[in-house]
MINUKOL-850397 format. One record per residue (C-alpha): x negated, y, z negated; residue in three letters. Coordinates in steps of 0.25 Angstrom, whole numbers, plus 5000, padded with zeros to 4 digits. Last residue first. Example, Ala and Ser with C-alpha at 12.3 -4.5 7.8 and 13.67 -1.06 7.14 Angstrom:
BEGIN
494549964971Ser;495149824969Ala;
//
This chain:
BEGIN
493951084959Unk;493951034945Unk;495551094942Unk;496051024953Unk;495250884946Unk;495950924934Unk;497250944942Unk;497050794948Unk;496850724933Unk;497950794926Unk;498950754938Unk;498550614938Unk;498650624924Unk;499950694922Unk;500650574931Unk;500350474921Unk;499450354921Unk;499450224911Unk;499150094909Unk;497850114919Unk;497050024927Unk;496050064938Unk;495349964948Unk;494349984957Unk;494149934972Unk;492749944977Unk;491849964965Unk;492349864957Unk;493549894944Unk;493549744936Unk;492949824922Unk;493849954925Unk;495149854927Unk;494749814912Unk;494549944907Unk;495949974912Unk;496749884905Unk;497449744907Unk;496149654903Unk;496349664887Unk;497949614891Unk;497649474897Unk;497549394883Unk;498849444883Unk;499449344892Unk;500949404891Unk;501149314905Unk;501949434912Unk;501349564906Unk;499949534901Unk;499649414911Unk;500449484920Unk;499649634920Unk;498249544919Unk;498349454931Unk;498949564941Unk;497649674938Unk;496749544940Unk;497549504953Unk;497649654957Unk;496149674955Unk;495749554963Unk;496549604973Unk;495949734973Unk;494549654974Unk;494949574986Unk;495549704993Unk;494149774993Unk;493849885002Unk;495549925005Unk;496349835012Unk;496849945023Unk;495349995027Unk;495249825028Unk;496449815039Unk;497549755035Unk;497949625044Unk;499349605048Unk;499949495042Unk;500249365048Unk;500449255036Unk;499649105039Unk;498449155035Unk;499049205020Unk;499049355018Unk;497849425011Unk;497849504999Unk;498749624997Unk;498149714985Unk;497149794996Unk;498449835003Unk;498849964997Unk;497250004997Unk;496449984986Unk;495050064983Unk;495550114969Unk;496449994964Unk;497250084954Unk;498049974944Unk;499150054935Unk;499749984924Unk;501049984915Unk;501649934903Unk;502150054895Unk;503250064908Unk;503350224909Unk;503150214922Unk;502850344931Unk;501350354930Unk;501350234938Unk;502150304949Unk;501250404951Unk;499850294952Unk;500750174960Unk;501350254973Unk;501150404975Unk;499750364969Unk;499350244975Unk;499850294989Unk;500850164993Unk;500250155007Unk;499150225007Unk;498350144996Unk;496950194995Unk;497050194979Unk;497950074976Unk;498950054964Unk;499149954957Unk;500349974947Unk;500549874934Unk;501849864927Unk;502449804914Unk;503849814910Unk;505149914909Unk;504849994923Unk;505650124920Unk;504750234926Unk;504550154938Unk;506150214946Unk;506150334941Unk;504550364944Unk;505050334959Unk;505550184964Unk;505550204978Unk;504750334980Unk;503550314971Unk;503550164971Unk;502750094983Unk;502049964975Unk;500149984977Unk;500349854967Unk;501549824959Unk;501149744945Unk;502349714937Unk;502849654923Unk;503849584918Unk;504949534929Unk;505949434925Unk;506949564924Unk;506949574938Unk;507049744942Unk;507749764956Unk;508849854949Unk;509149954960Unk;510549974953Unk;511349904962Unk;512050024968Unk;510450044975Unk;510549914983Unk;511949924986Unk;511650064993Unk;510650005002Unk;509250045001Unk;508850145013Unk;508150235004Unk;507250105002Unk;506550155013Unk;505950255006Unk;504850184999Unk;504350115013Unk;503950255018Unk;503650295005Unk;502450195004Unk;501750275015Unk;501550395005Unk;500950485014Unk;502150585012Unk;502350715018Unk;503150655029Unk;504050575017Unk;504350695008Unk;505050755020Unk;505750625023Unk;506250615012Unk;505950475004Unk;505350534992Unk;506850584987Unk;507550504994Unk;506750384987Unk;506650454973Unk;508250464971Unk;508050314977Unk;507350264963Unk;507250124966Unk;507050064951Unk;505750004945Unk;506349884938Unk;505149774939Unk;505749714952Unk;505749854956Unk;504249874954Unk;503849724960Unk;504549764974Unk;503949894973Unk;502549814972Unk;502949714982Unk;503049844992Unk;501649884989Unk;501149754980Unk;501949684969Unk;501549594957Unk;502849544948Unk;502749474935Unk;503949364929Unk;504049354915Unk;505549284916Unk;504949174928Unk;503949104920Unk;503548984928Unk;503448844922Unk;504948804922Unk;504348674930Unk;503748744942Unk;503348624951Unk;504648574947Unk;505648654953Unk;506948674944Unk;506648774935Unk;505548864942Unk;506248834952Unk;507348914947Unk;506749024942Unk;505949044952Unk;507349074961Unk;507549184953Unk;506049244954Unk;506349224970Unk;507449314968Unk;506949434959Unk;505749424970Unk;506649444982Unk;507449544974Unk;506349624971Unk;505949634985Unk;507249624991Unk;507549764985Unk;506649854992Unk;506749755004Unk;508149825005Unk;507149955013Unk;506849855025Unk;505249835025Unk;504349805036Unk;505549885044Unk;506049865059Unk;505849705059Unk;506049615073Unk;504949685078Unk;503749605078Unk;502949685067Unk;504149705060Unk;504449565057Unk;502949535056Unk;502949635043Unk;504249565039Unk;503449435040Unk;502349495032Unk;503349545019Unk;504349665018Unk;505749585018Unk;505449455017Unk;504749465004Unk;503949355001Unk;503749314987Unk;502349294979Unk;502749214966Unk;501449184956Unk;501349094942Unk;500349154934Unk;499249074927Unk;497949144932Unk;497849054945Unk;499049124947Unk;498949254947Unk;497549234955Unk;498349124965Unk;499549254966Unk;498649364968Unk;497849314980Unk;499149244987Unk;499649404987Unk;499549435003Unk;500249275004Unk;501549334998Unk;501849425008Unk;501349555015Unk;501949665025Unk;502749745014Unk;502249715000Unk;502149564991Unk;502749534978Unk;501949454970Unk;502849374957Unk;502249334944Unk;502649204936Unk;502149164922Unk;502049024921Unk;502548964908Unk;501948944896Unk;503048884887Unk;503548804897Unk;502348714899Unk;501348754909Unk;500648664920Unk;499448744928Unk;499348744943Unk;499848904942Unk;500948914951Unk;501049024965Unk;502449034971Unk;502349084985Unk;504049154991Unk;504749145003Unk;505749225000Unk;507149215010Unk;507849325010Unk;509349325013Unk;509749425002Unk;510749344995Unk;510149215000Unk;508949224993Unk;508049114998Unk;506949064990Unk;505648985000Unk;504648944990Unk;503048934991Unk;502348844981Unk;500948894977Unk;500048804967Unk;499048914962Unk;497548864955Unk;497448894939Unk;496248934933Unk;496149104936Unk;495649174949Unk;494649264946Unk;494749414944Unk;495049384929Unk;493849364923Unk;493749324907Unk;493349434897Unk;491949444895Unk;491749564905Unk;493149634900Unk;492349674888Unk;493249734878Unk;492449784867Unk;493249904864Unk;494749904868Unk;495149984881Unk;495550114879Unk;494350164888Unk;494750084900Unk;496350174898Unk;495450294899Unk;494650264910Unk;495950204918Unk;496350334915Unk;495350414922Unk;495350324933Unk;496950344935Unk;496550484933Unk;495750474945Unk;496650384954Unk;497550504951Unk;496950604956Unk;496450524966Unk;497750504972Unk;498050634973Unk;496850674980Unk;497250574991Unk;498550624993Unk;498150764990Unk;497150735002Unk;498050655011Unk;499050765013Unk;497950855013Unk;497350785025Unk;498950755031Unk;499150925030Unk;497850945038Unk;498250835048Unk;499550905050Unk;498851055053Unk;497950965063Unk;499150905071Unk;498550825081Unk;499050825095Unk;498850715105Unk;498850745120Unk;499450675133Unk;500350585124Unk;500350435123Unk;499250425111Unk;498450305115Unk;497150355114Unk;497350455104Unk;497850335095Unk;496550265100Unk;495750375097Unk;496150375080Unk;495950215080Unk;497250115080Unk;496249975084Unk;495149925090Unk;495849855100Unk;496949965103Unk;498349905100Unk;498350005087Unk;498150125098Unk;499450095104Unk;500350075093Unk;499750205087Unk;499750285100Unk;501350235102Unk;501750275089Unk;500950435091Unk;501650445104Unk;503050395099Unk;502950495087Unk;502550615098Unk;503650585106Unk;504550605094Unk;503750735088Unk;503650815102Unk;502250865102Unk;502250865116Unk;500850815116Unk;500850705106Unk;500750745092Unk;499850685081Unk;499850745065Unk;501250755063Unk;501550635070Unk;500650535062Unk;501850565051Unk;502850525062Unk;502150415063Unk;502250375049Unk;503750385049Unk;503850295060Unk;503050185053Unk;503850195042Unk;505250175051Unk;504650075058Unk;504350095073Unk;502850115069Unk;502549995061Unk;502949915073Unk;501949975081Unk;500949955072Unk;500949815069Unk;501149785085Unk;499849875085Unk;499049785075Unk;498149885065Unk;496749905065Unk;496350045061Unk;495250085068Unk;494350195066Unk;493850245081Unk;494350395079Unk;494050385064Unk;492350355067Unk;492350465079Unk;492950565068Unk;491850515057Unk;490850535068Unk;491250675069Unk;491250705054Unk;489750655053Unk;489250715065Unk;489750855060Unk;490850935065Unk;490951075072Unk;490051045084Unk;490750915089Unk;491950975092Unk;491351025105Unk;490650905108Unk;492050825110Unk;492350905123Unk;490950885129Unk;490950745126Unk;490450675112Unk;490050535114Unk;490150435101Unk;490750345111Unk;492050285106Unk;492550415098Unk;491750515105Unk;492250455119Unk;493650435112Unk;493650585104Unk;493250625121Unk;494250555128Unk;495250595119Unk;495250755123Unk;494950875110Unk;495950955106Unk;496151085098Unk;497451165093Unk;497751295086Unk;499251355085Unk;499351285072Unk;498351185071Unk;498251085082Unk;497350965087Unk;497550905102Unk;496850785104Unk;496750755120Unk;497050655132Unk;497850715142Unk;496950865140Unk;495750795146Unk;496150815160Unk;496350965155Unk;494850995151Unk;494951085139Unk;494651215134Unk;494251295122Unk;493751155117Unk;494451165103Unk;493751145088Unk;493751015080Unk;494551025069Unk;495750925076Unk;494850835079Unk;494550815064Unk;495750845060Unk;496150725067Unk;495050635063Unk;495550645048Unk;496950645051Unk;496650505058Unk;496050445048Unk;497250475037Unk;498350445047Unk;497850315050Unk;497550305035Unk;498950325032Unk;499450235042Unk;498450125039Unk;499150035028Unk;500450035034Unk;499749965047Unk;499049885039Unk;500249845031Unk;501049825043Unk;
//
């Protein structure tokens, strides 16, 4: 599911490309009618083009341009056309059972509808037309080489296929301020991160410091436990990860908890928890039945509707407030604990979903004034925010829920790192603003999932905590932090354009980035602090995924930056 997820937008994205492309080229005049079953139709106002099937397939496959084809050809140069051959046989691998599932939940319905704008069936009837474009995208994943542009044309159930050009125009700029925006404000990020490297003490030589990107002296004993909350009837199967190292009570083990994201489980992280560990922490990764793999196979199989039901927003948190309880007592009574672990300084990573998870549990608040507000349904078809479409599910929260206050916050919890978390419509600059302790944000520049800036880079500038950090991954994607699931857990494959170029070296980023923030704010292990600053992310930054750290970003920056770059052009 996360592949699948992870591909819509750029799905859409390829294939607005190459349909304004067909859509430029010029009309025929006049057409053979037994060609007319299998033809492209694209309009603008009261203008419309079309080209046959056969012969994009015969280009396509062939590189053979026929008598129809060749009059297009004149207006575009070699390069642009063999670009457009290139995106009409792009795979994007995904598994059709996979995707058919996905497109009878309720997100994966709204996105279709969104393809609907752009590709109509014949009639142009808007239901009809939704159940031809579901069953072309079901049909053209179970093709060998994959979902590819000509497949879906292949398999589209409808005599023609007509392509909306005015509504691809409108989804290009879309995307353009979109993705202007957020260079915007990956630049003044950059800029900052410059400022912030400069105010570094002199002298400081990060070279003859010791490395922190390897794994540190102490080998992991992992026990795994089976706690069962009867109130809530969830059953948490949850990974403990010990230092091999023998403590007394004065120094005990400090603990920090990995909450995982939709689709993924507590193996996905086993490459954080041995680094935390083998550092001298103490490491708790639950599983959360709600919105982990085996939820993902529910669905996948039928007997789930939803890879995450809207109460999940609370039995998160509560699943780790829970299994932190039951710590407490083993750690009391079980003997290959001995009281050594720290369970009132307690730090919490999260990931997408996990990352939400770790915010409330930190006393961000649901905001649901800003849910109705962000959830209309207007807003939502001129959004590419994907995240929302999770976000606004906790509108259906029920009533008892909210009377209680929506205080999820654990007061055992010290300091938080939420990676690519979904925040701007659940929680809102109301519901952040107040975070009382420490928090570090990582964001991901090619995330089209939770869009870096509607999700981590605004809501960043929104809290007023003096303890606060912003990580930008540049060359990340939403999935390049998740690290690889056990062998004996079934998880759908991501596809490497999902991964990103260099997923081992964002981890390695994010185990680094996770090593300073709770050695500073969980262990009090000054000896940490001279690393915890820009210059120091600048000196591990490579070429193919860099790394930006800032203590501080506000709102007028980003828009200072992009009117100074208006005022350039």
């Amino acid at each position: 599911m996360k592949s699948i997820f992870g591909n819509w937008t750029k799905i859409l994205g390829r294939y607005s490309r190459s349909l304004l492309l067909l859509a430029l080229m010029p009309g025929l005049g006049s057409y053979d009618s037994a060609l007319a079953a299998e033809r492209v139709y694209a309009s603008y106002s009261a203008l419309e083009r079309s080209i046959s099937v056969s012969s994009l397939e015969k280009y396509a496959i062939k590189g053979v341009i026929s008598e129809d084809l060749a009059a297009y050809t004149q207006y575009f140069e070699p390069a642009q056309l063999e670009e457009f051959r290139r995106i009409l046989l792009s795979p994007i691998k995904l598994d059709r059972v996979a995707v058919s599932q996905f497109l009878y939940t309720p997100q994966g319905e709204f996105l279709l509808q969104r393809l609907g704008e752009v590709i109509k069936n014949e009639t142009g009837e808007e239901k009809s037309g939704f159940h031809a474009l579901r069953s072309a995208l079901i049909l053209a994943a179970a093709e060998p080489e994959g979902l590819t542009l000509l497949n879906l044309m292949r398999k589209y159930p409808s005599p023609g296929i007509h392509i909306n050009l005015s509504r691809i125009l409108g989804i290009a700029a879309e995307w353009e301020q979109l993705v202007n925006q957020t260079n915007y404000a990956i630049d003044a990020i950059s800029k900052r991160s410059l400022i912030e490297a400069g105010n570094t003490p002199a002298g400081t030589n990060f070279s003859r410091l010791p490395s922190l990107q390897r794994q540190g002296n102490f080998a992991a004993n992992k026990h795994q436990f089976k706690f069962f909350d009867a109130s809530r009837r969830r059953v948490l199967l949850t990974d403990v990860y010990l230092p091999n190292t023998k403590l007394n009570l004065k120094n005990q083990i400090p603990a920090i908890v990995i909450s995982h994201g939709l689709g993924s489980d507590s193996t996905n992280f086993r490459y954080l928890a041995n680094y935390l560990v083998s550092h001298g922490f103490a490491v708790v990764v639950p599983n959360h039945p709600g919105s982990d793999t085996k939820q993902l196979r529910s669905l996948l199989d039928g007997s789930a509707s939803e890879l995450a039901q809207p109460e999940e927003f609370y039995n998160g948190p509560l699943d780790v407030t829970y299994i932190l309880d039951e710590l407490e007592r083993i750690n009391r009574s079980d003997s290959r604990f001995g009281e050594r672990l720290n369970l009132q300084q307690v730090g919490l990573f999260g990931q997408s979903f996990g990352g939400y998870t770790v915010l409330a549990l930190a006393g961000a608040k649901i905001d649901y004034k800003n849910l109705q507000k962000s959830c209309q349904e207007q807003t939502l078809r001129k959004s590419w925010n994907m995240s929302l479409l999770l976000q606004c599910r906790a509108k259906q929260l029920h009533g008892s829920f909210q009377r209680q206050g929506n205080n999820l916050r654990d007061g055992r919890v010290k300091a938080v790192i939420a990676v690519n978390p979904l925040t701007s419509a659940i929680f809102g600059e109301a519901g952040l603003k107040s975070l009382p302790i420490p928090v570090m944000i990582v964001a991901s520049s090619d995330d089209t999932i939770t869009p870096a800036l509607y999700e981590q880079i605004l809501p960043f500038s929104w809290l007023n905590a003096s303890r606060k950090y912003l990580a930008l991954l540049t060359g990340a994607t939403h999935f390049s932090a998740i690290g690889n699931s056990a062998g004996d857990v079934e998880q759908l494959p991501l596809p490497s354009e999902v991964v990103g170029e260099d997923p081992v070296q964002t981890r390695s980023y994010v185990s680094v980035l996770s090593l300073l923030f709770f050695q500073n704010y969980v262990a009090s292990n000054r000896k940490y602090a001279s690393y915890l600053n820009a210059a120091y992310a600048k000196a591990i930054s490579k070429t193919t995924v860099q790394v930006n750290l800032v203590k501080s970003l506000n709102q007028s920056e980003i828009e200072l930056d992009k009117d100074k770059d208006k005022d350039k052009e």
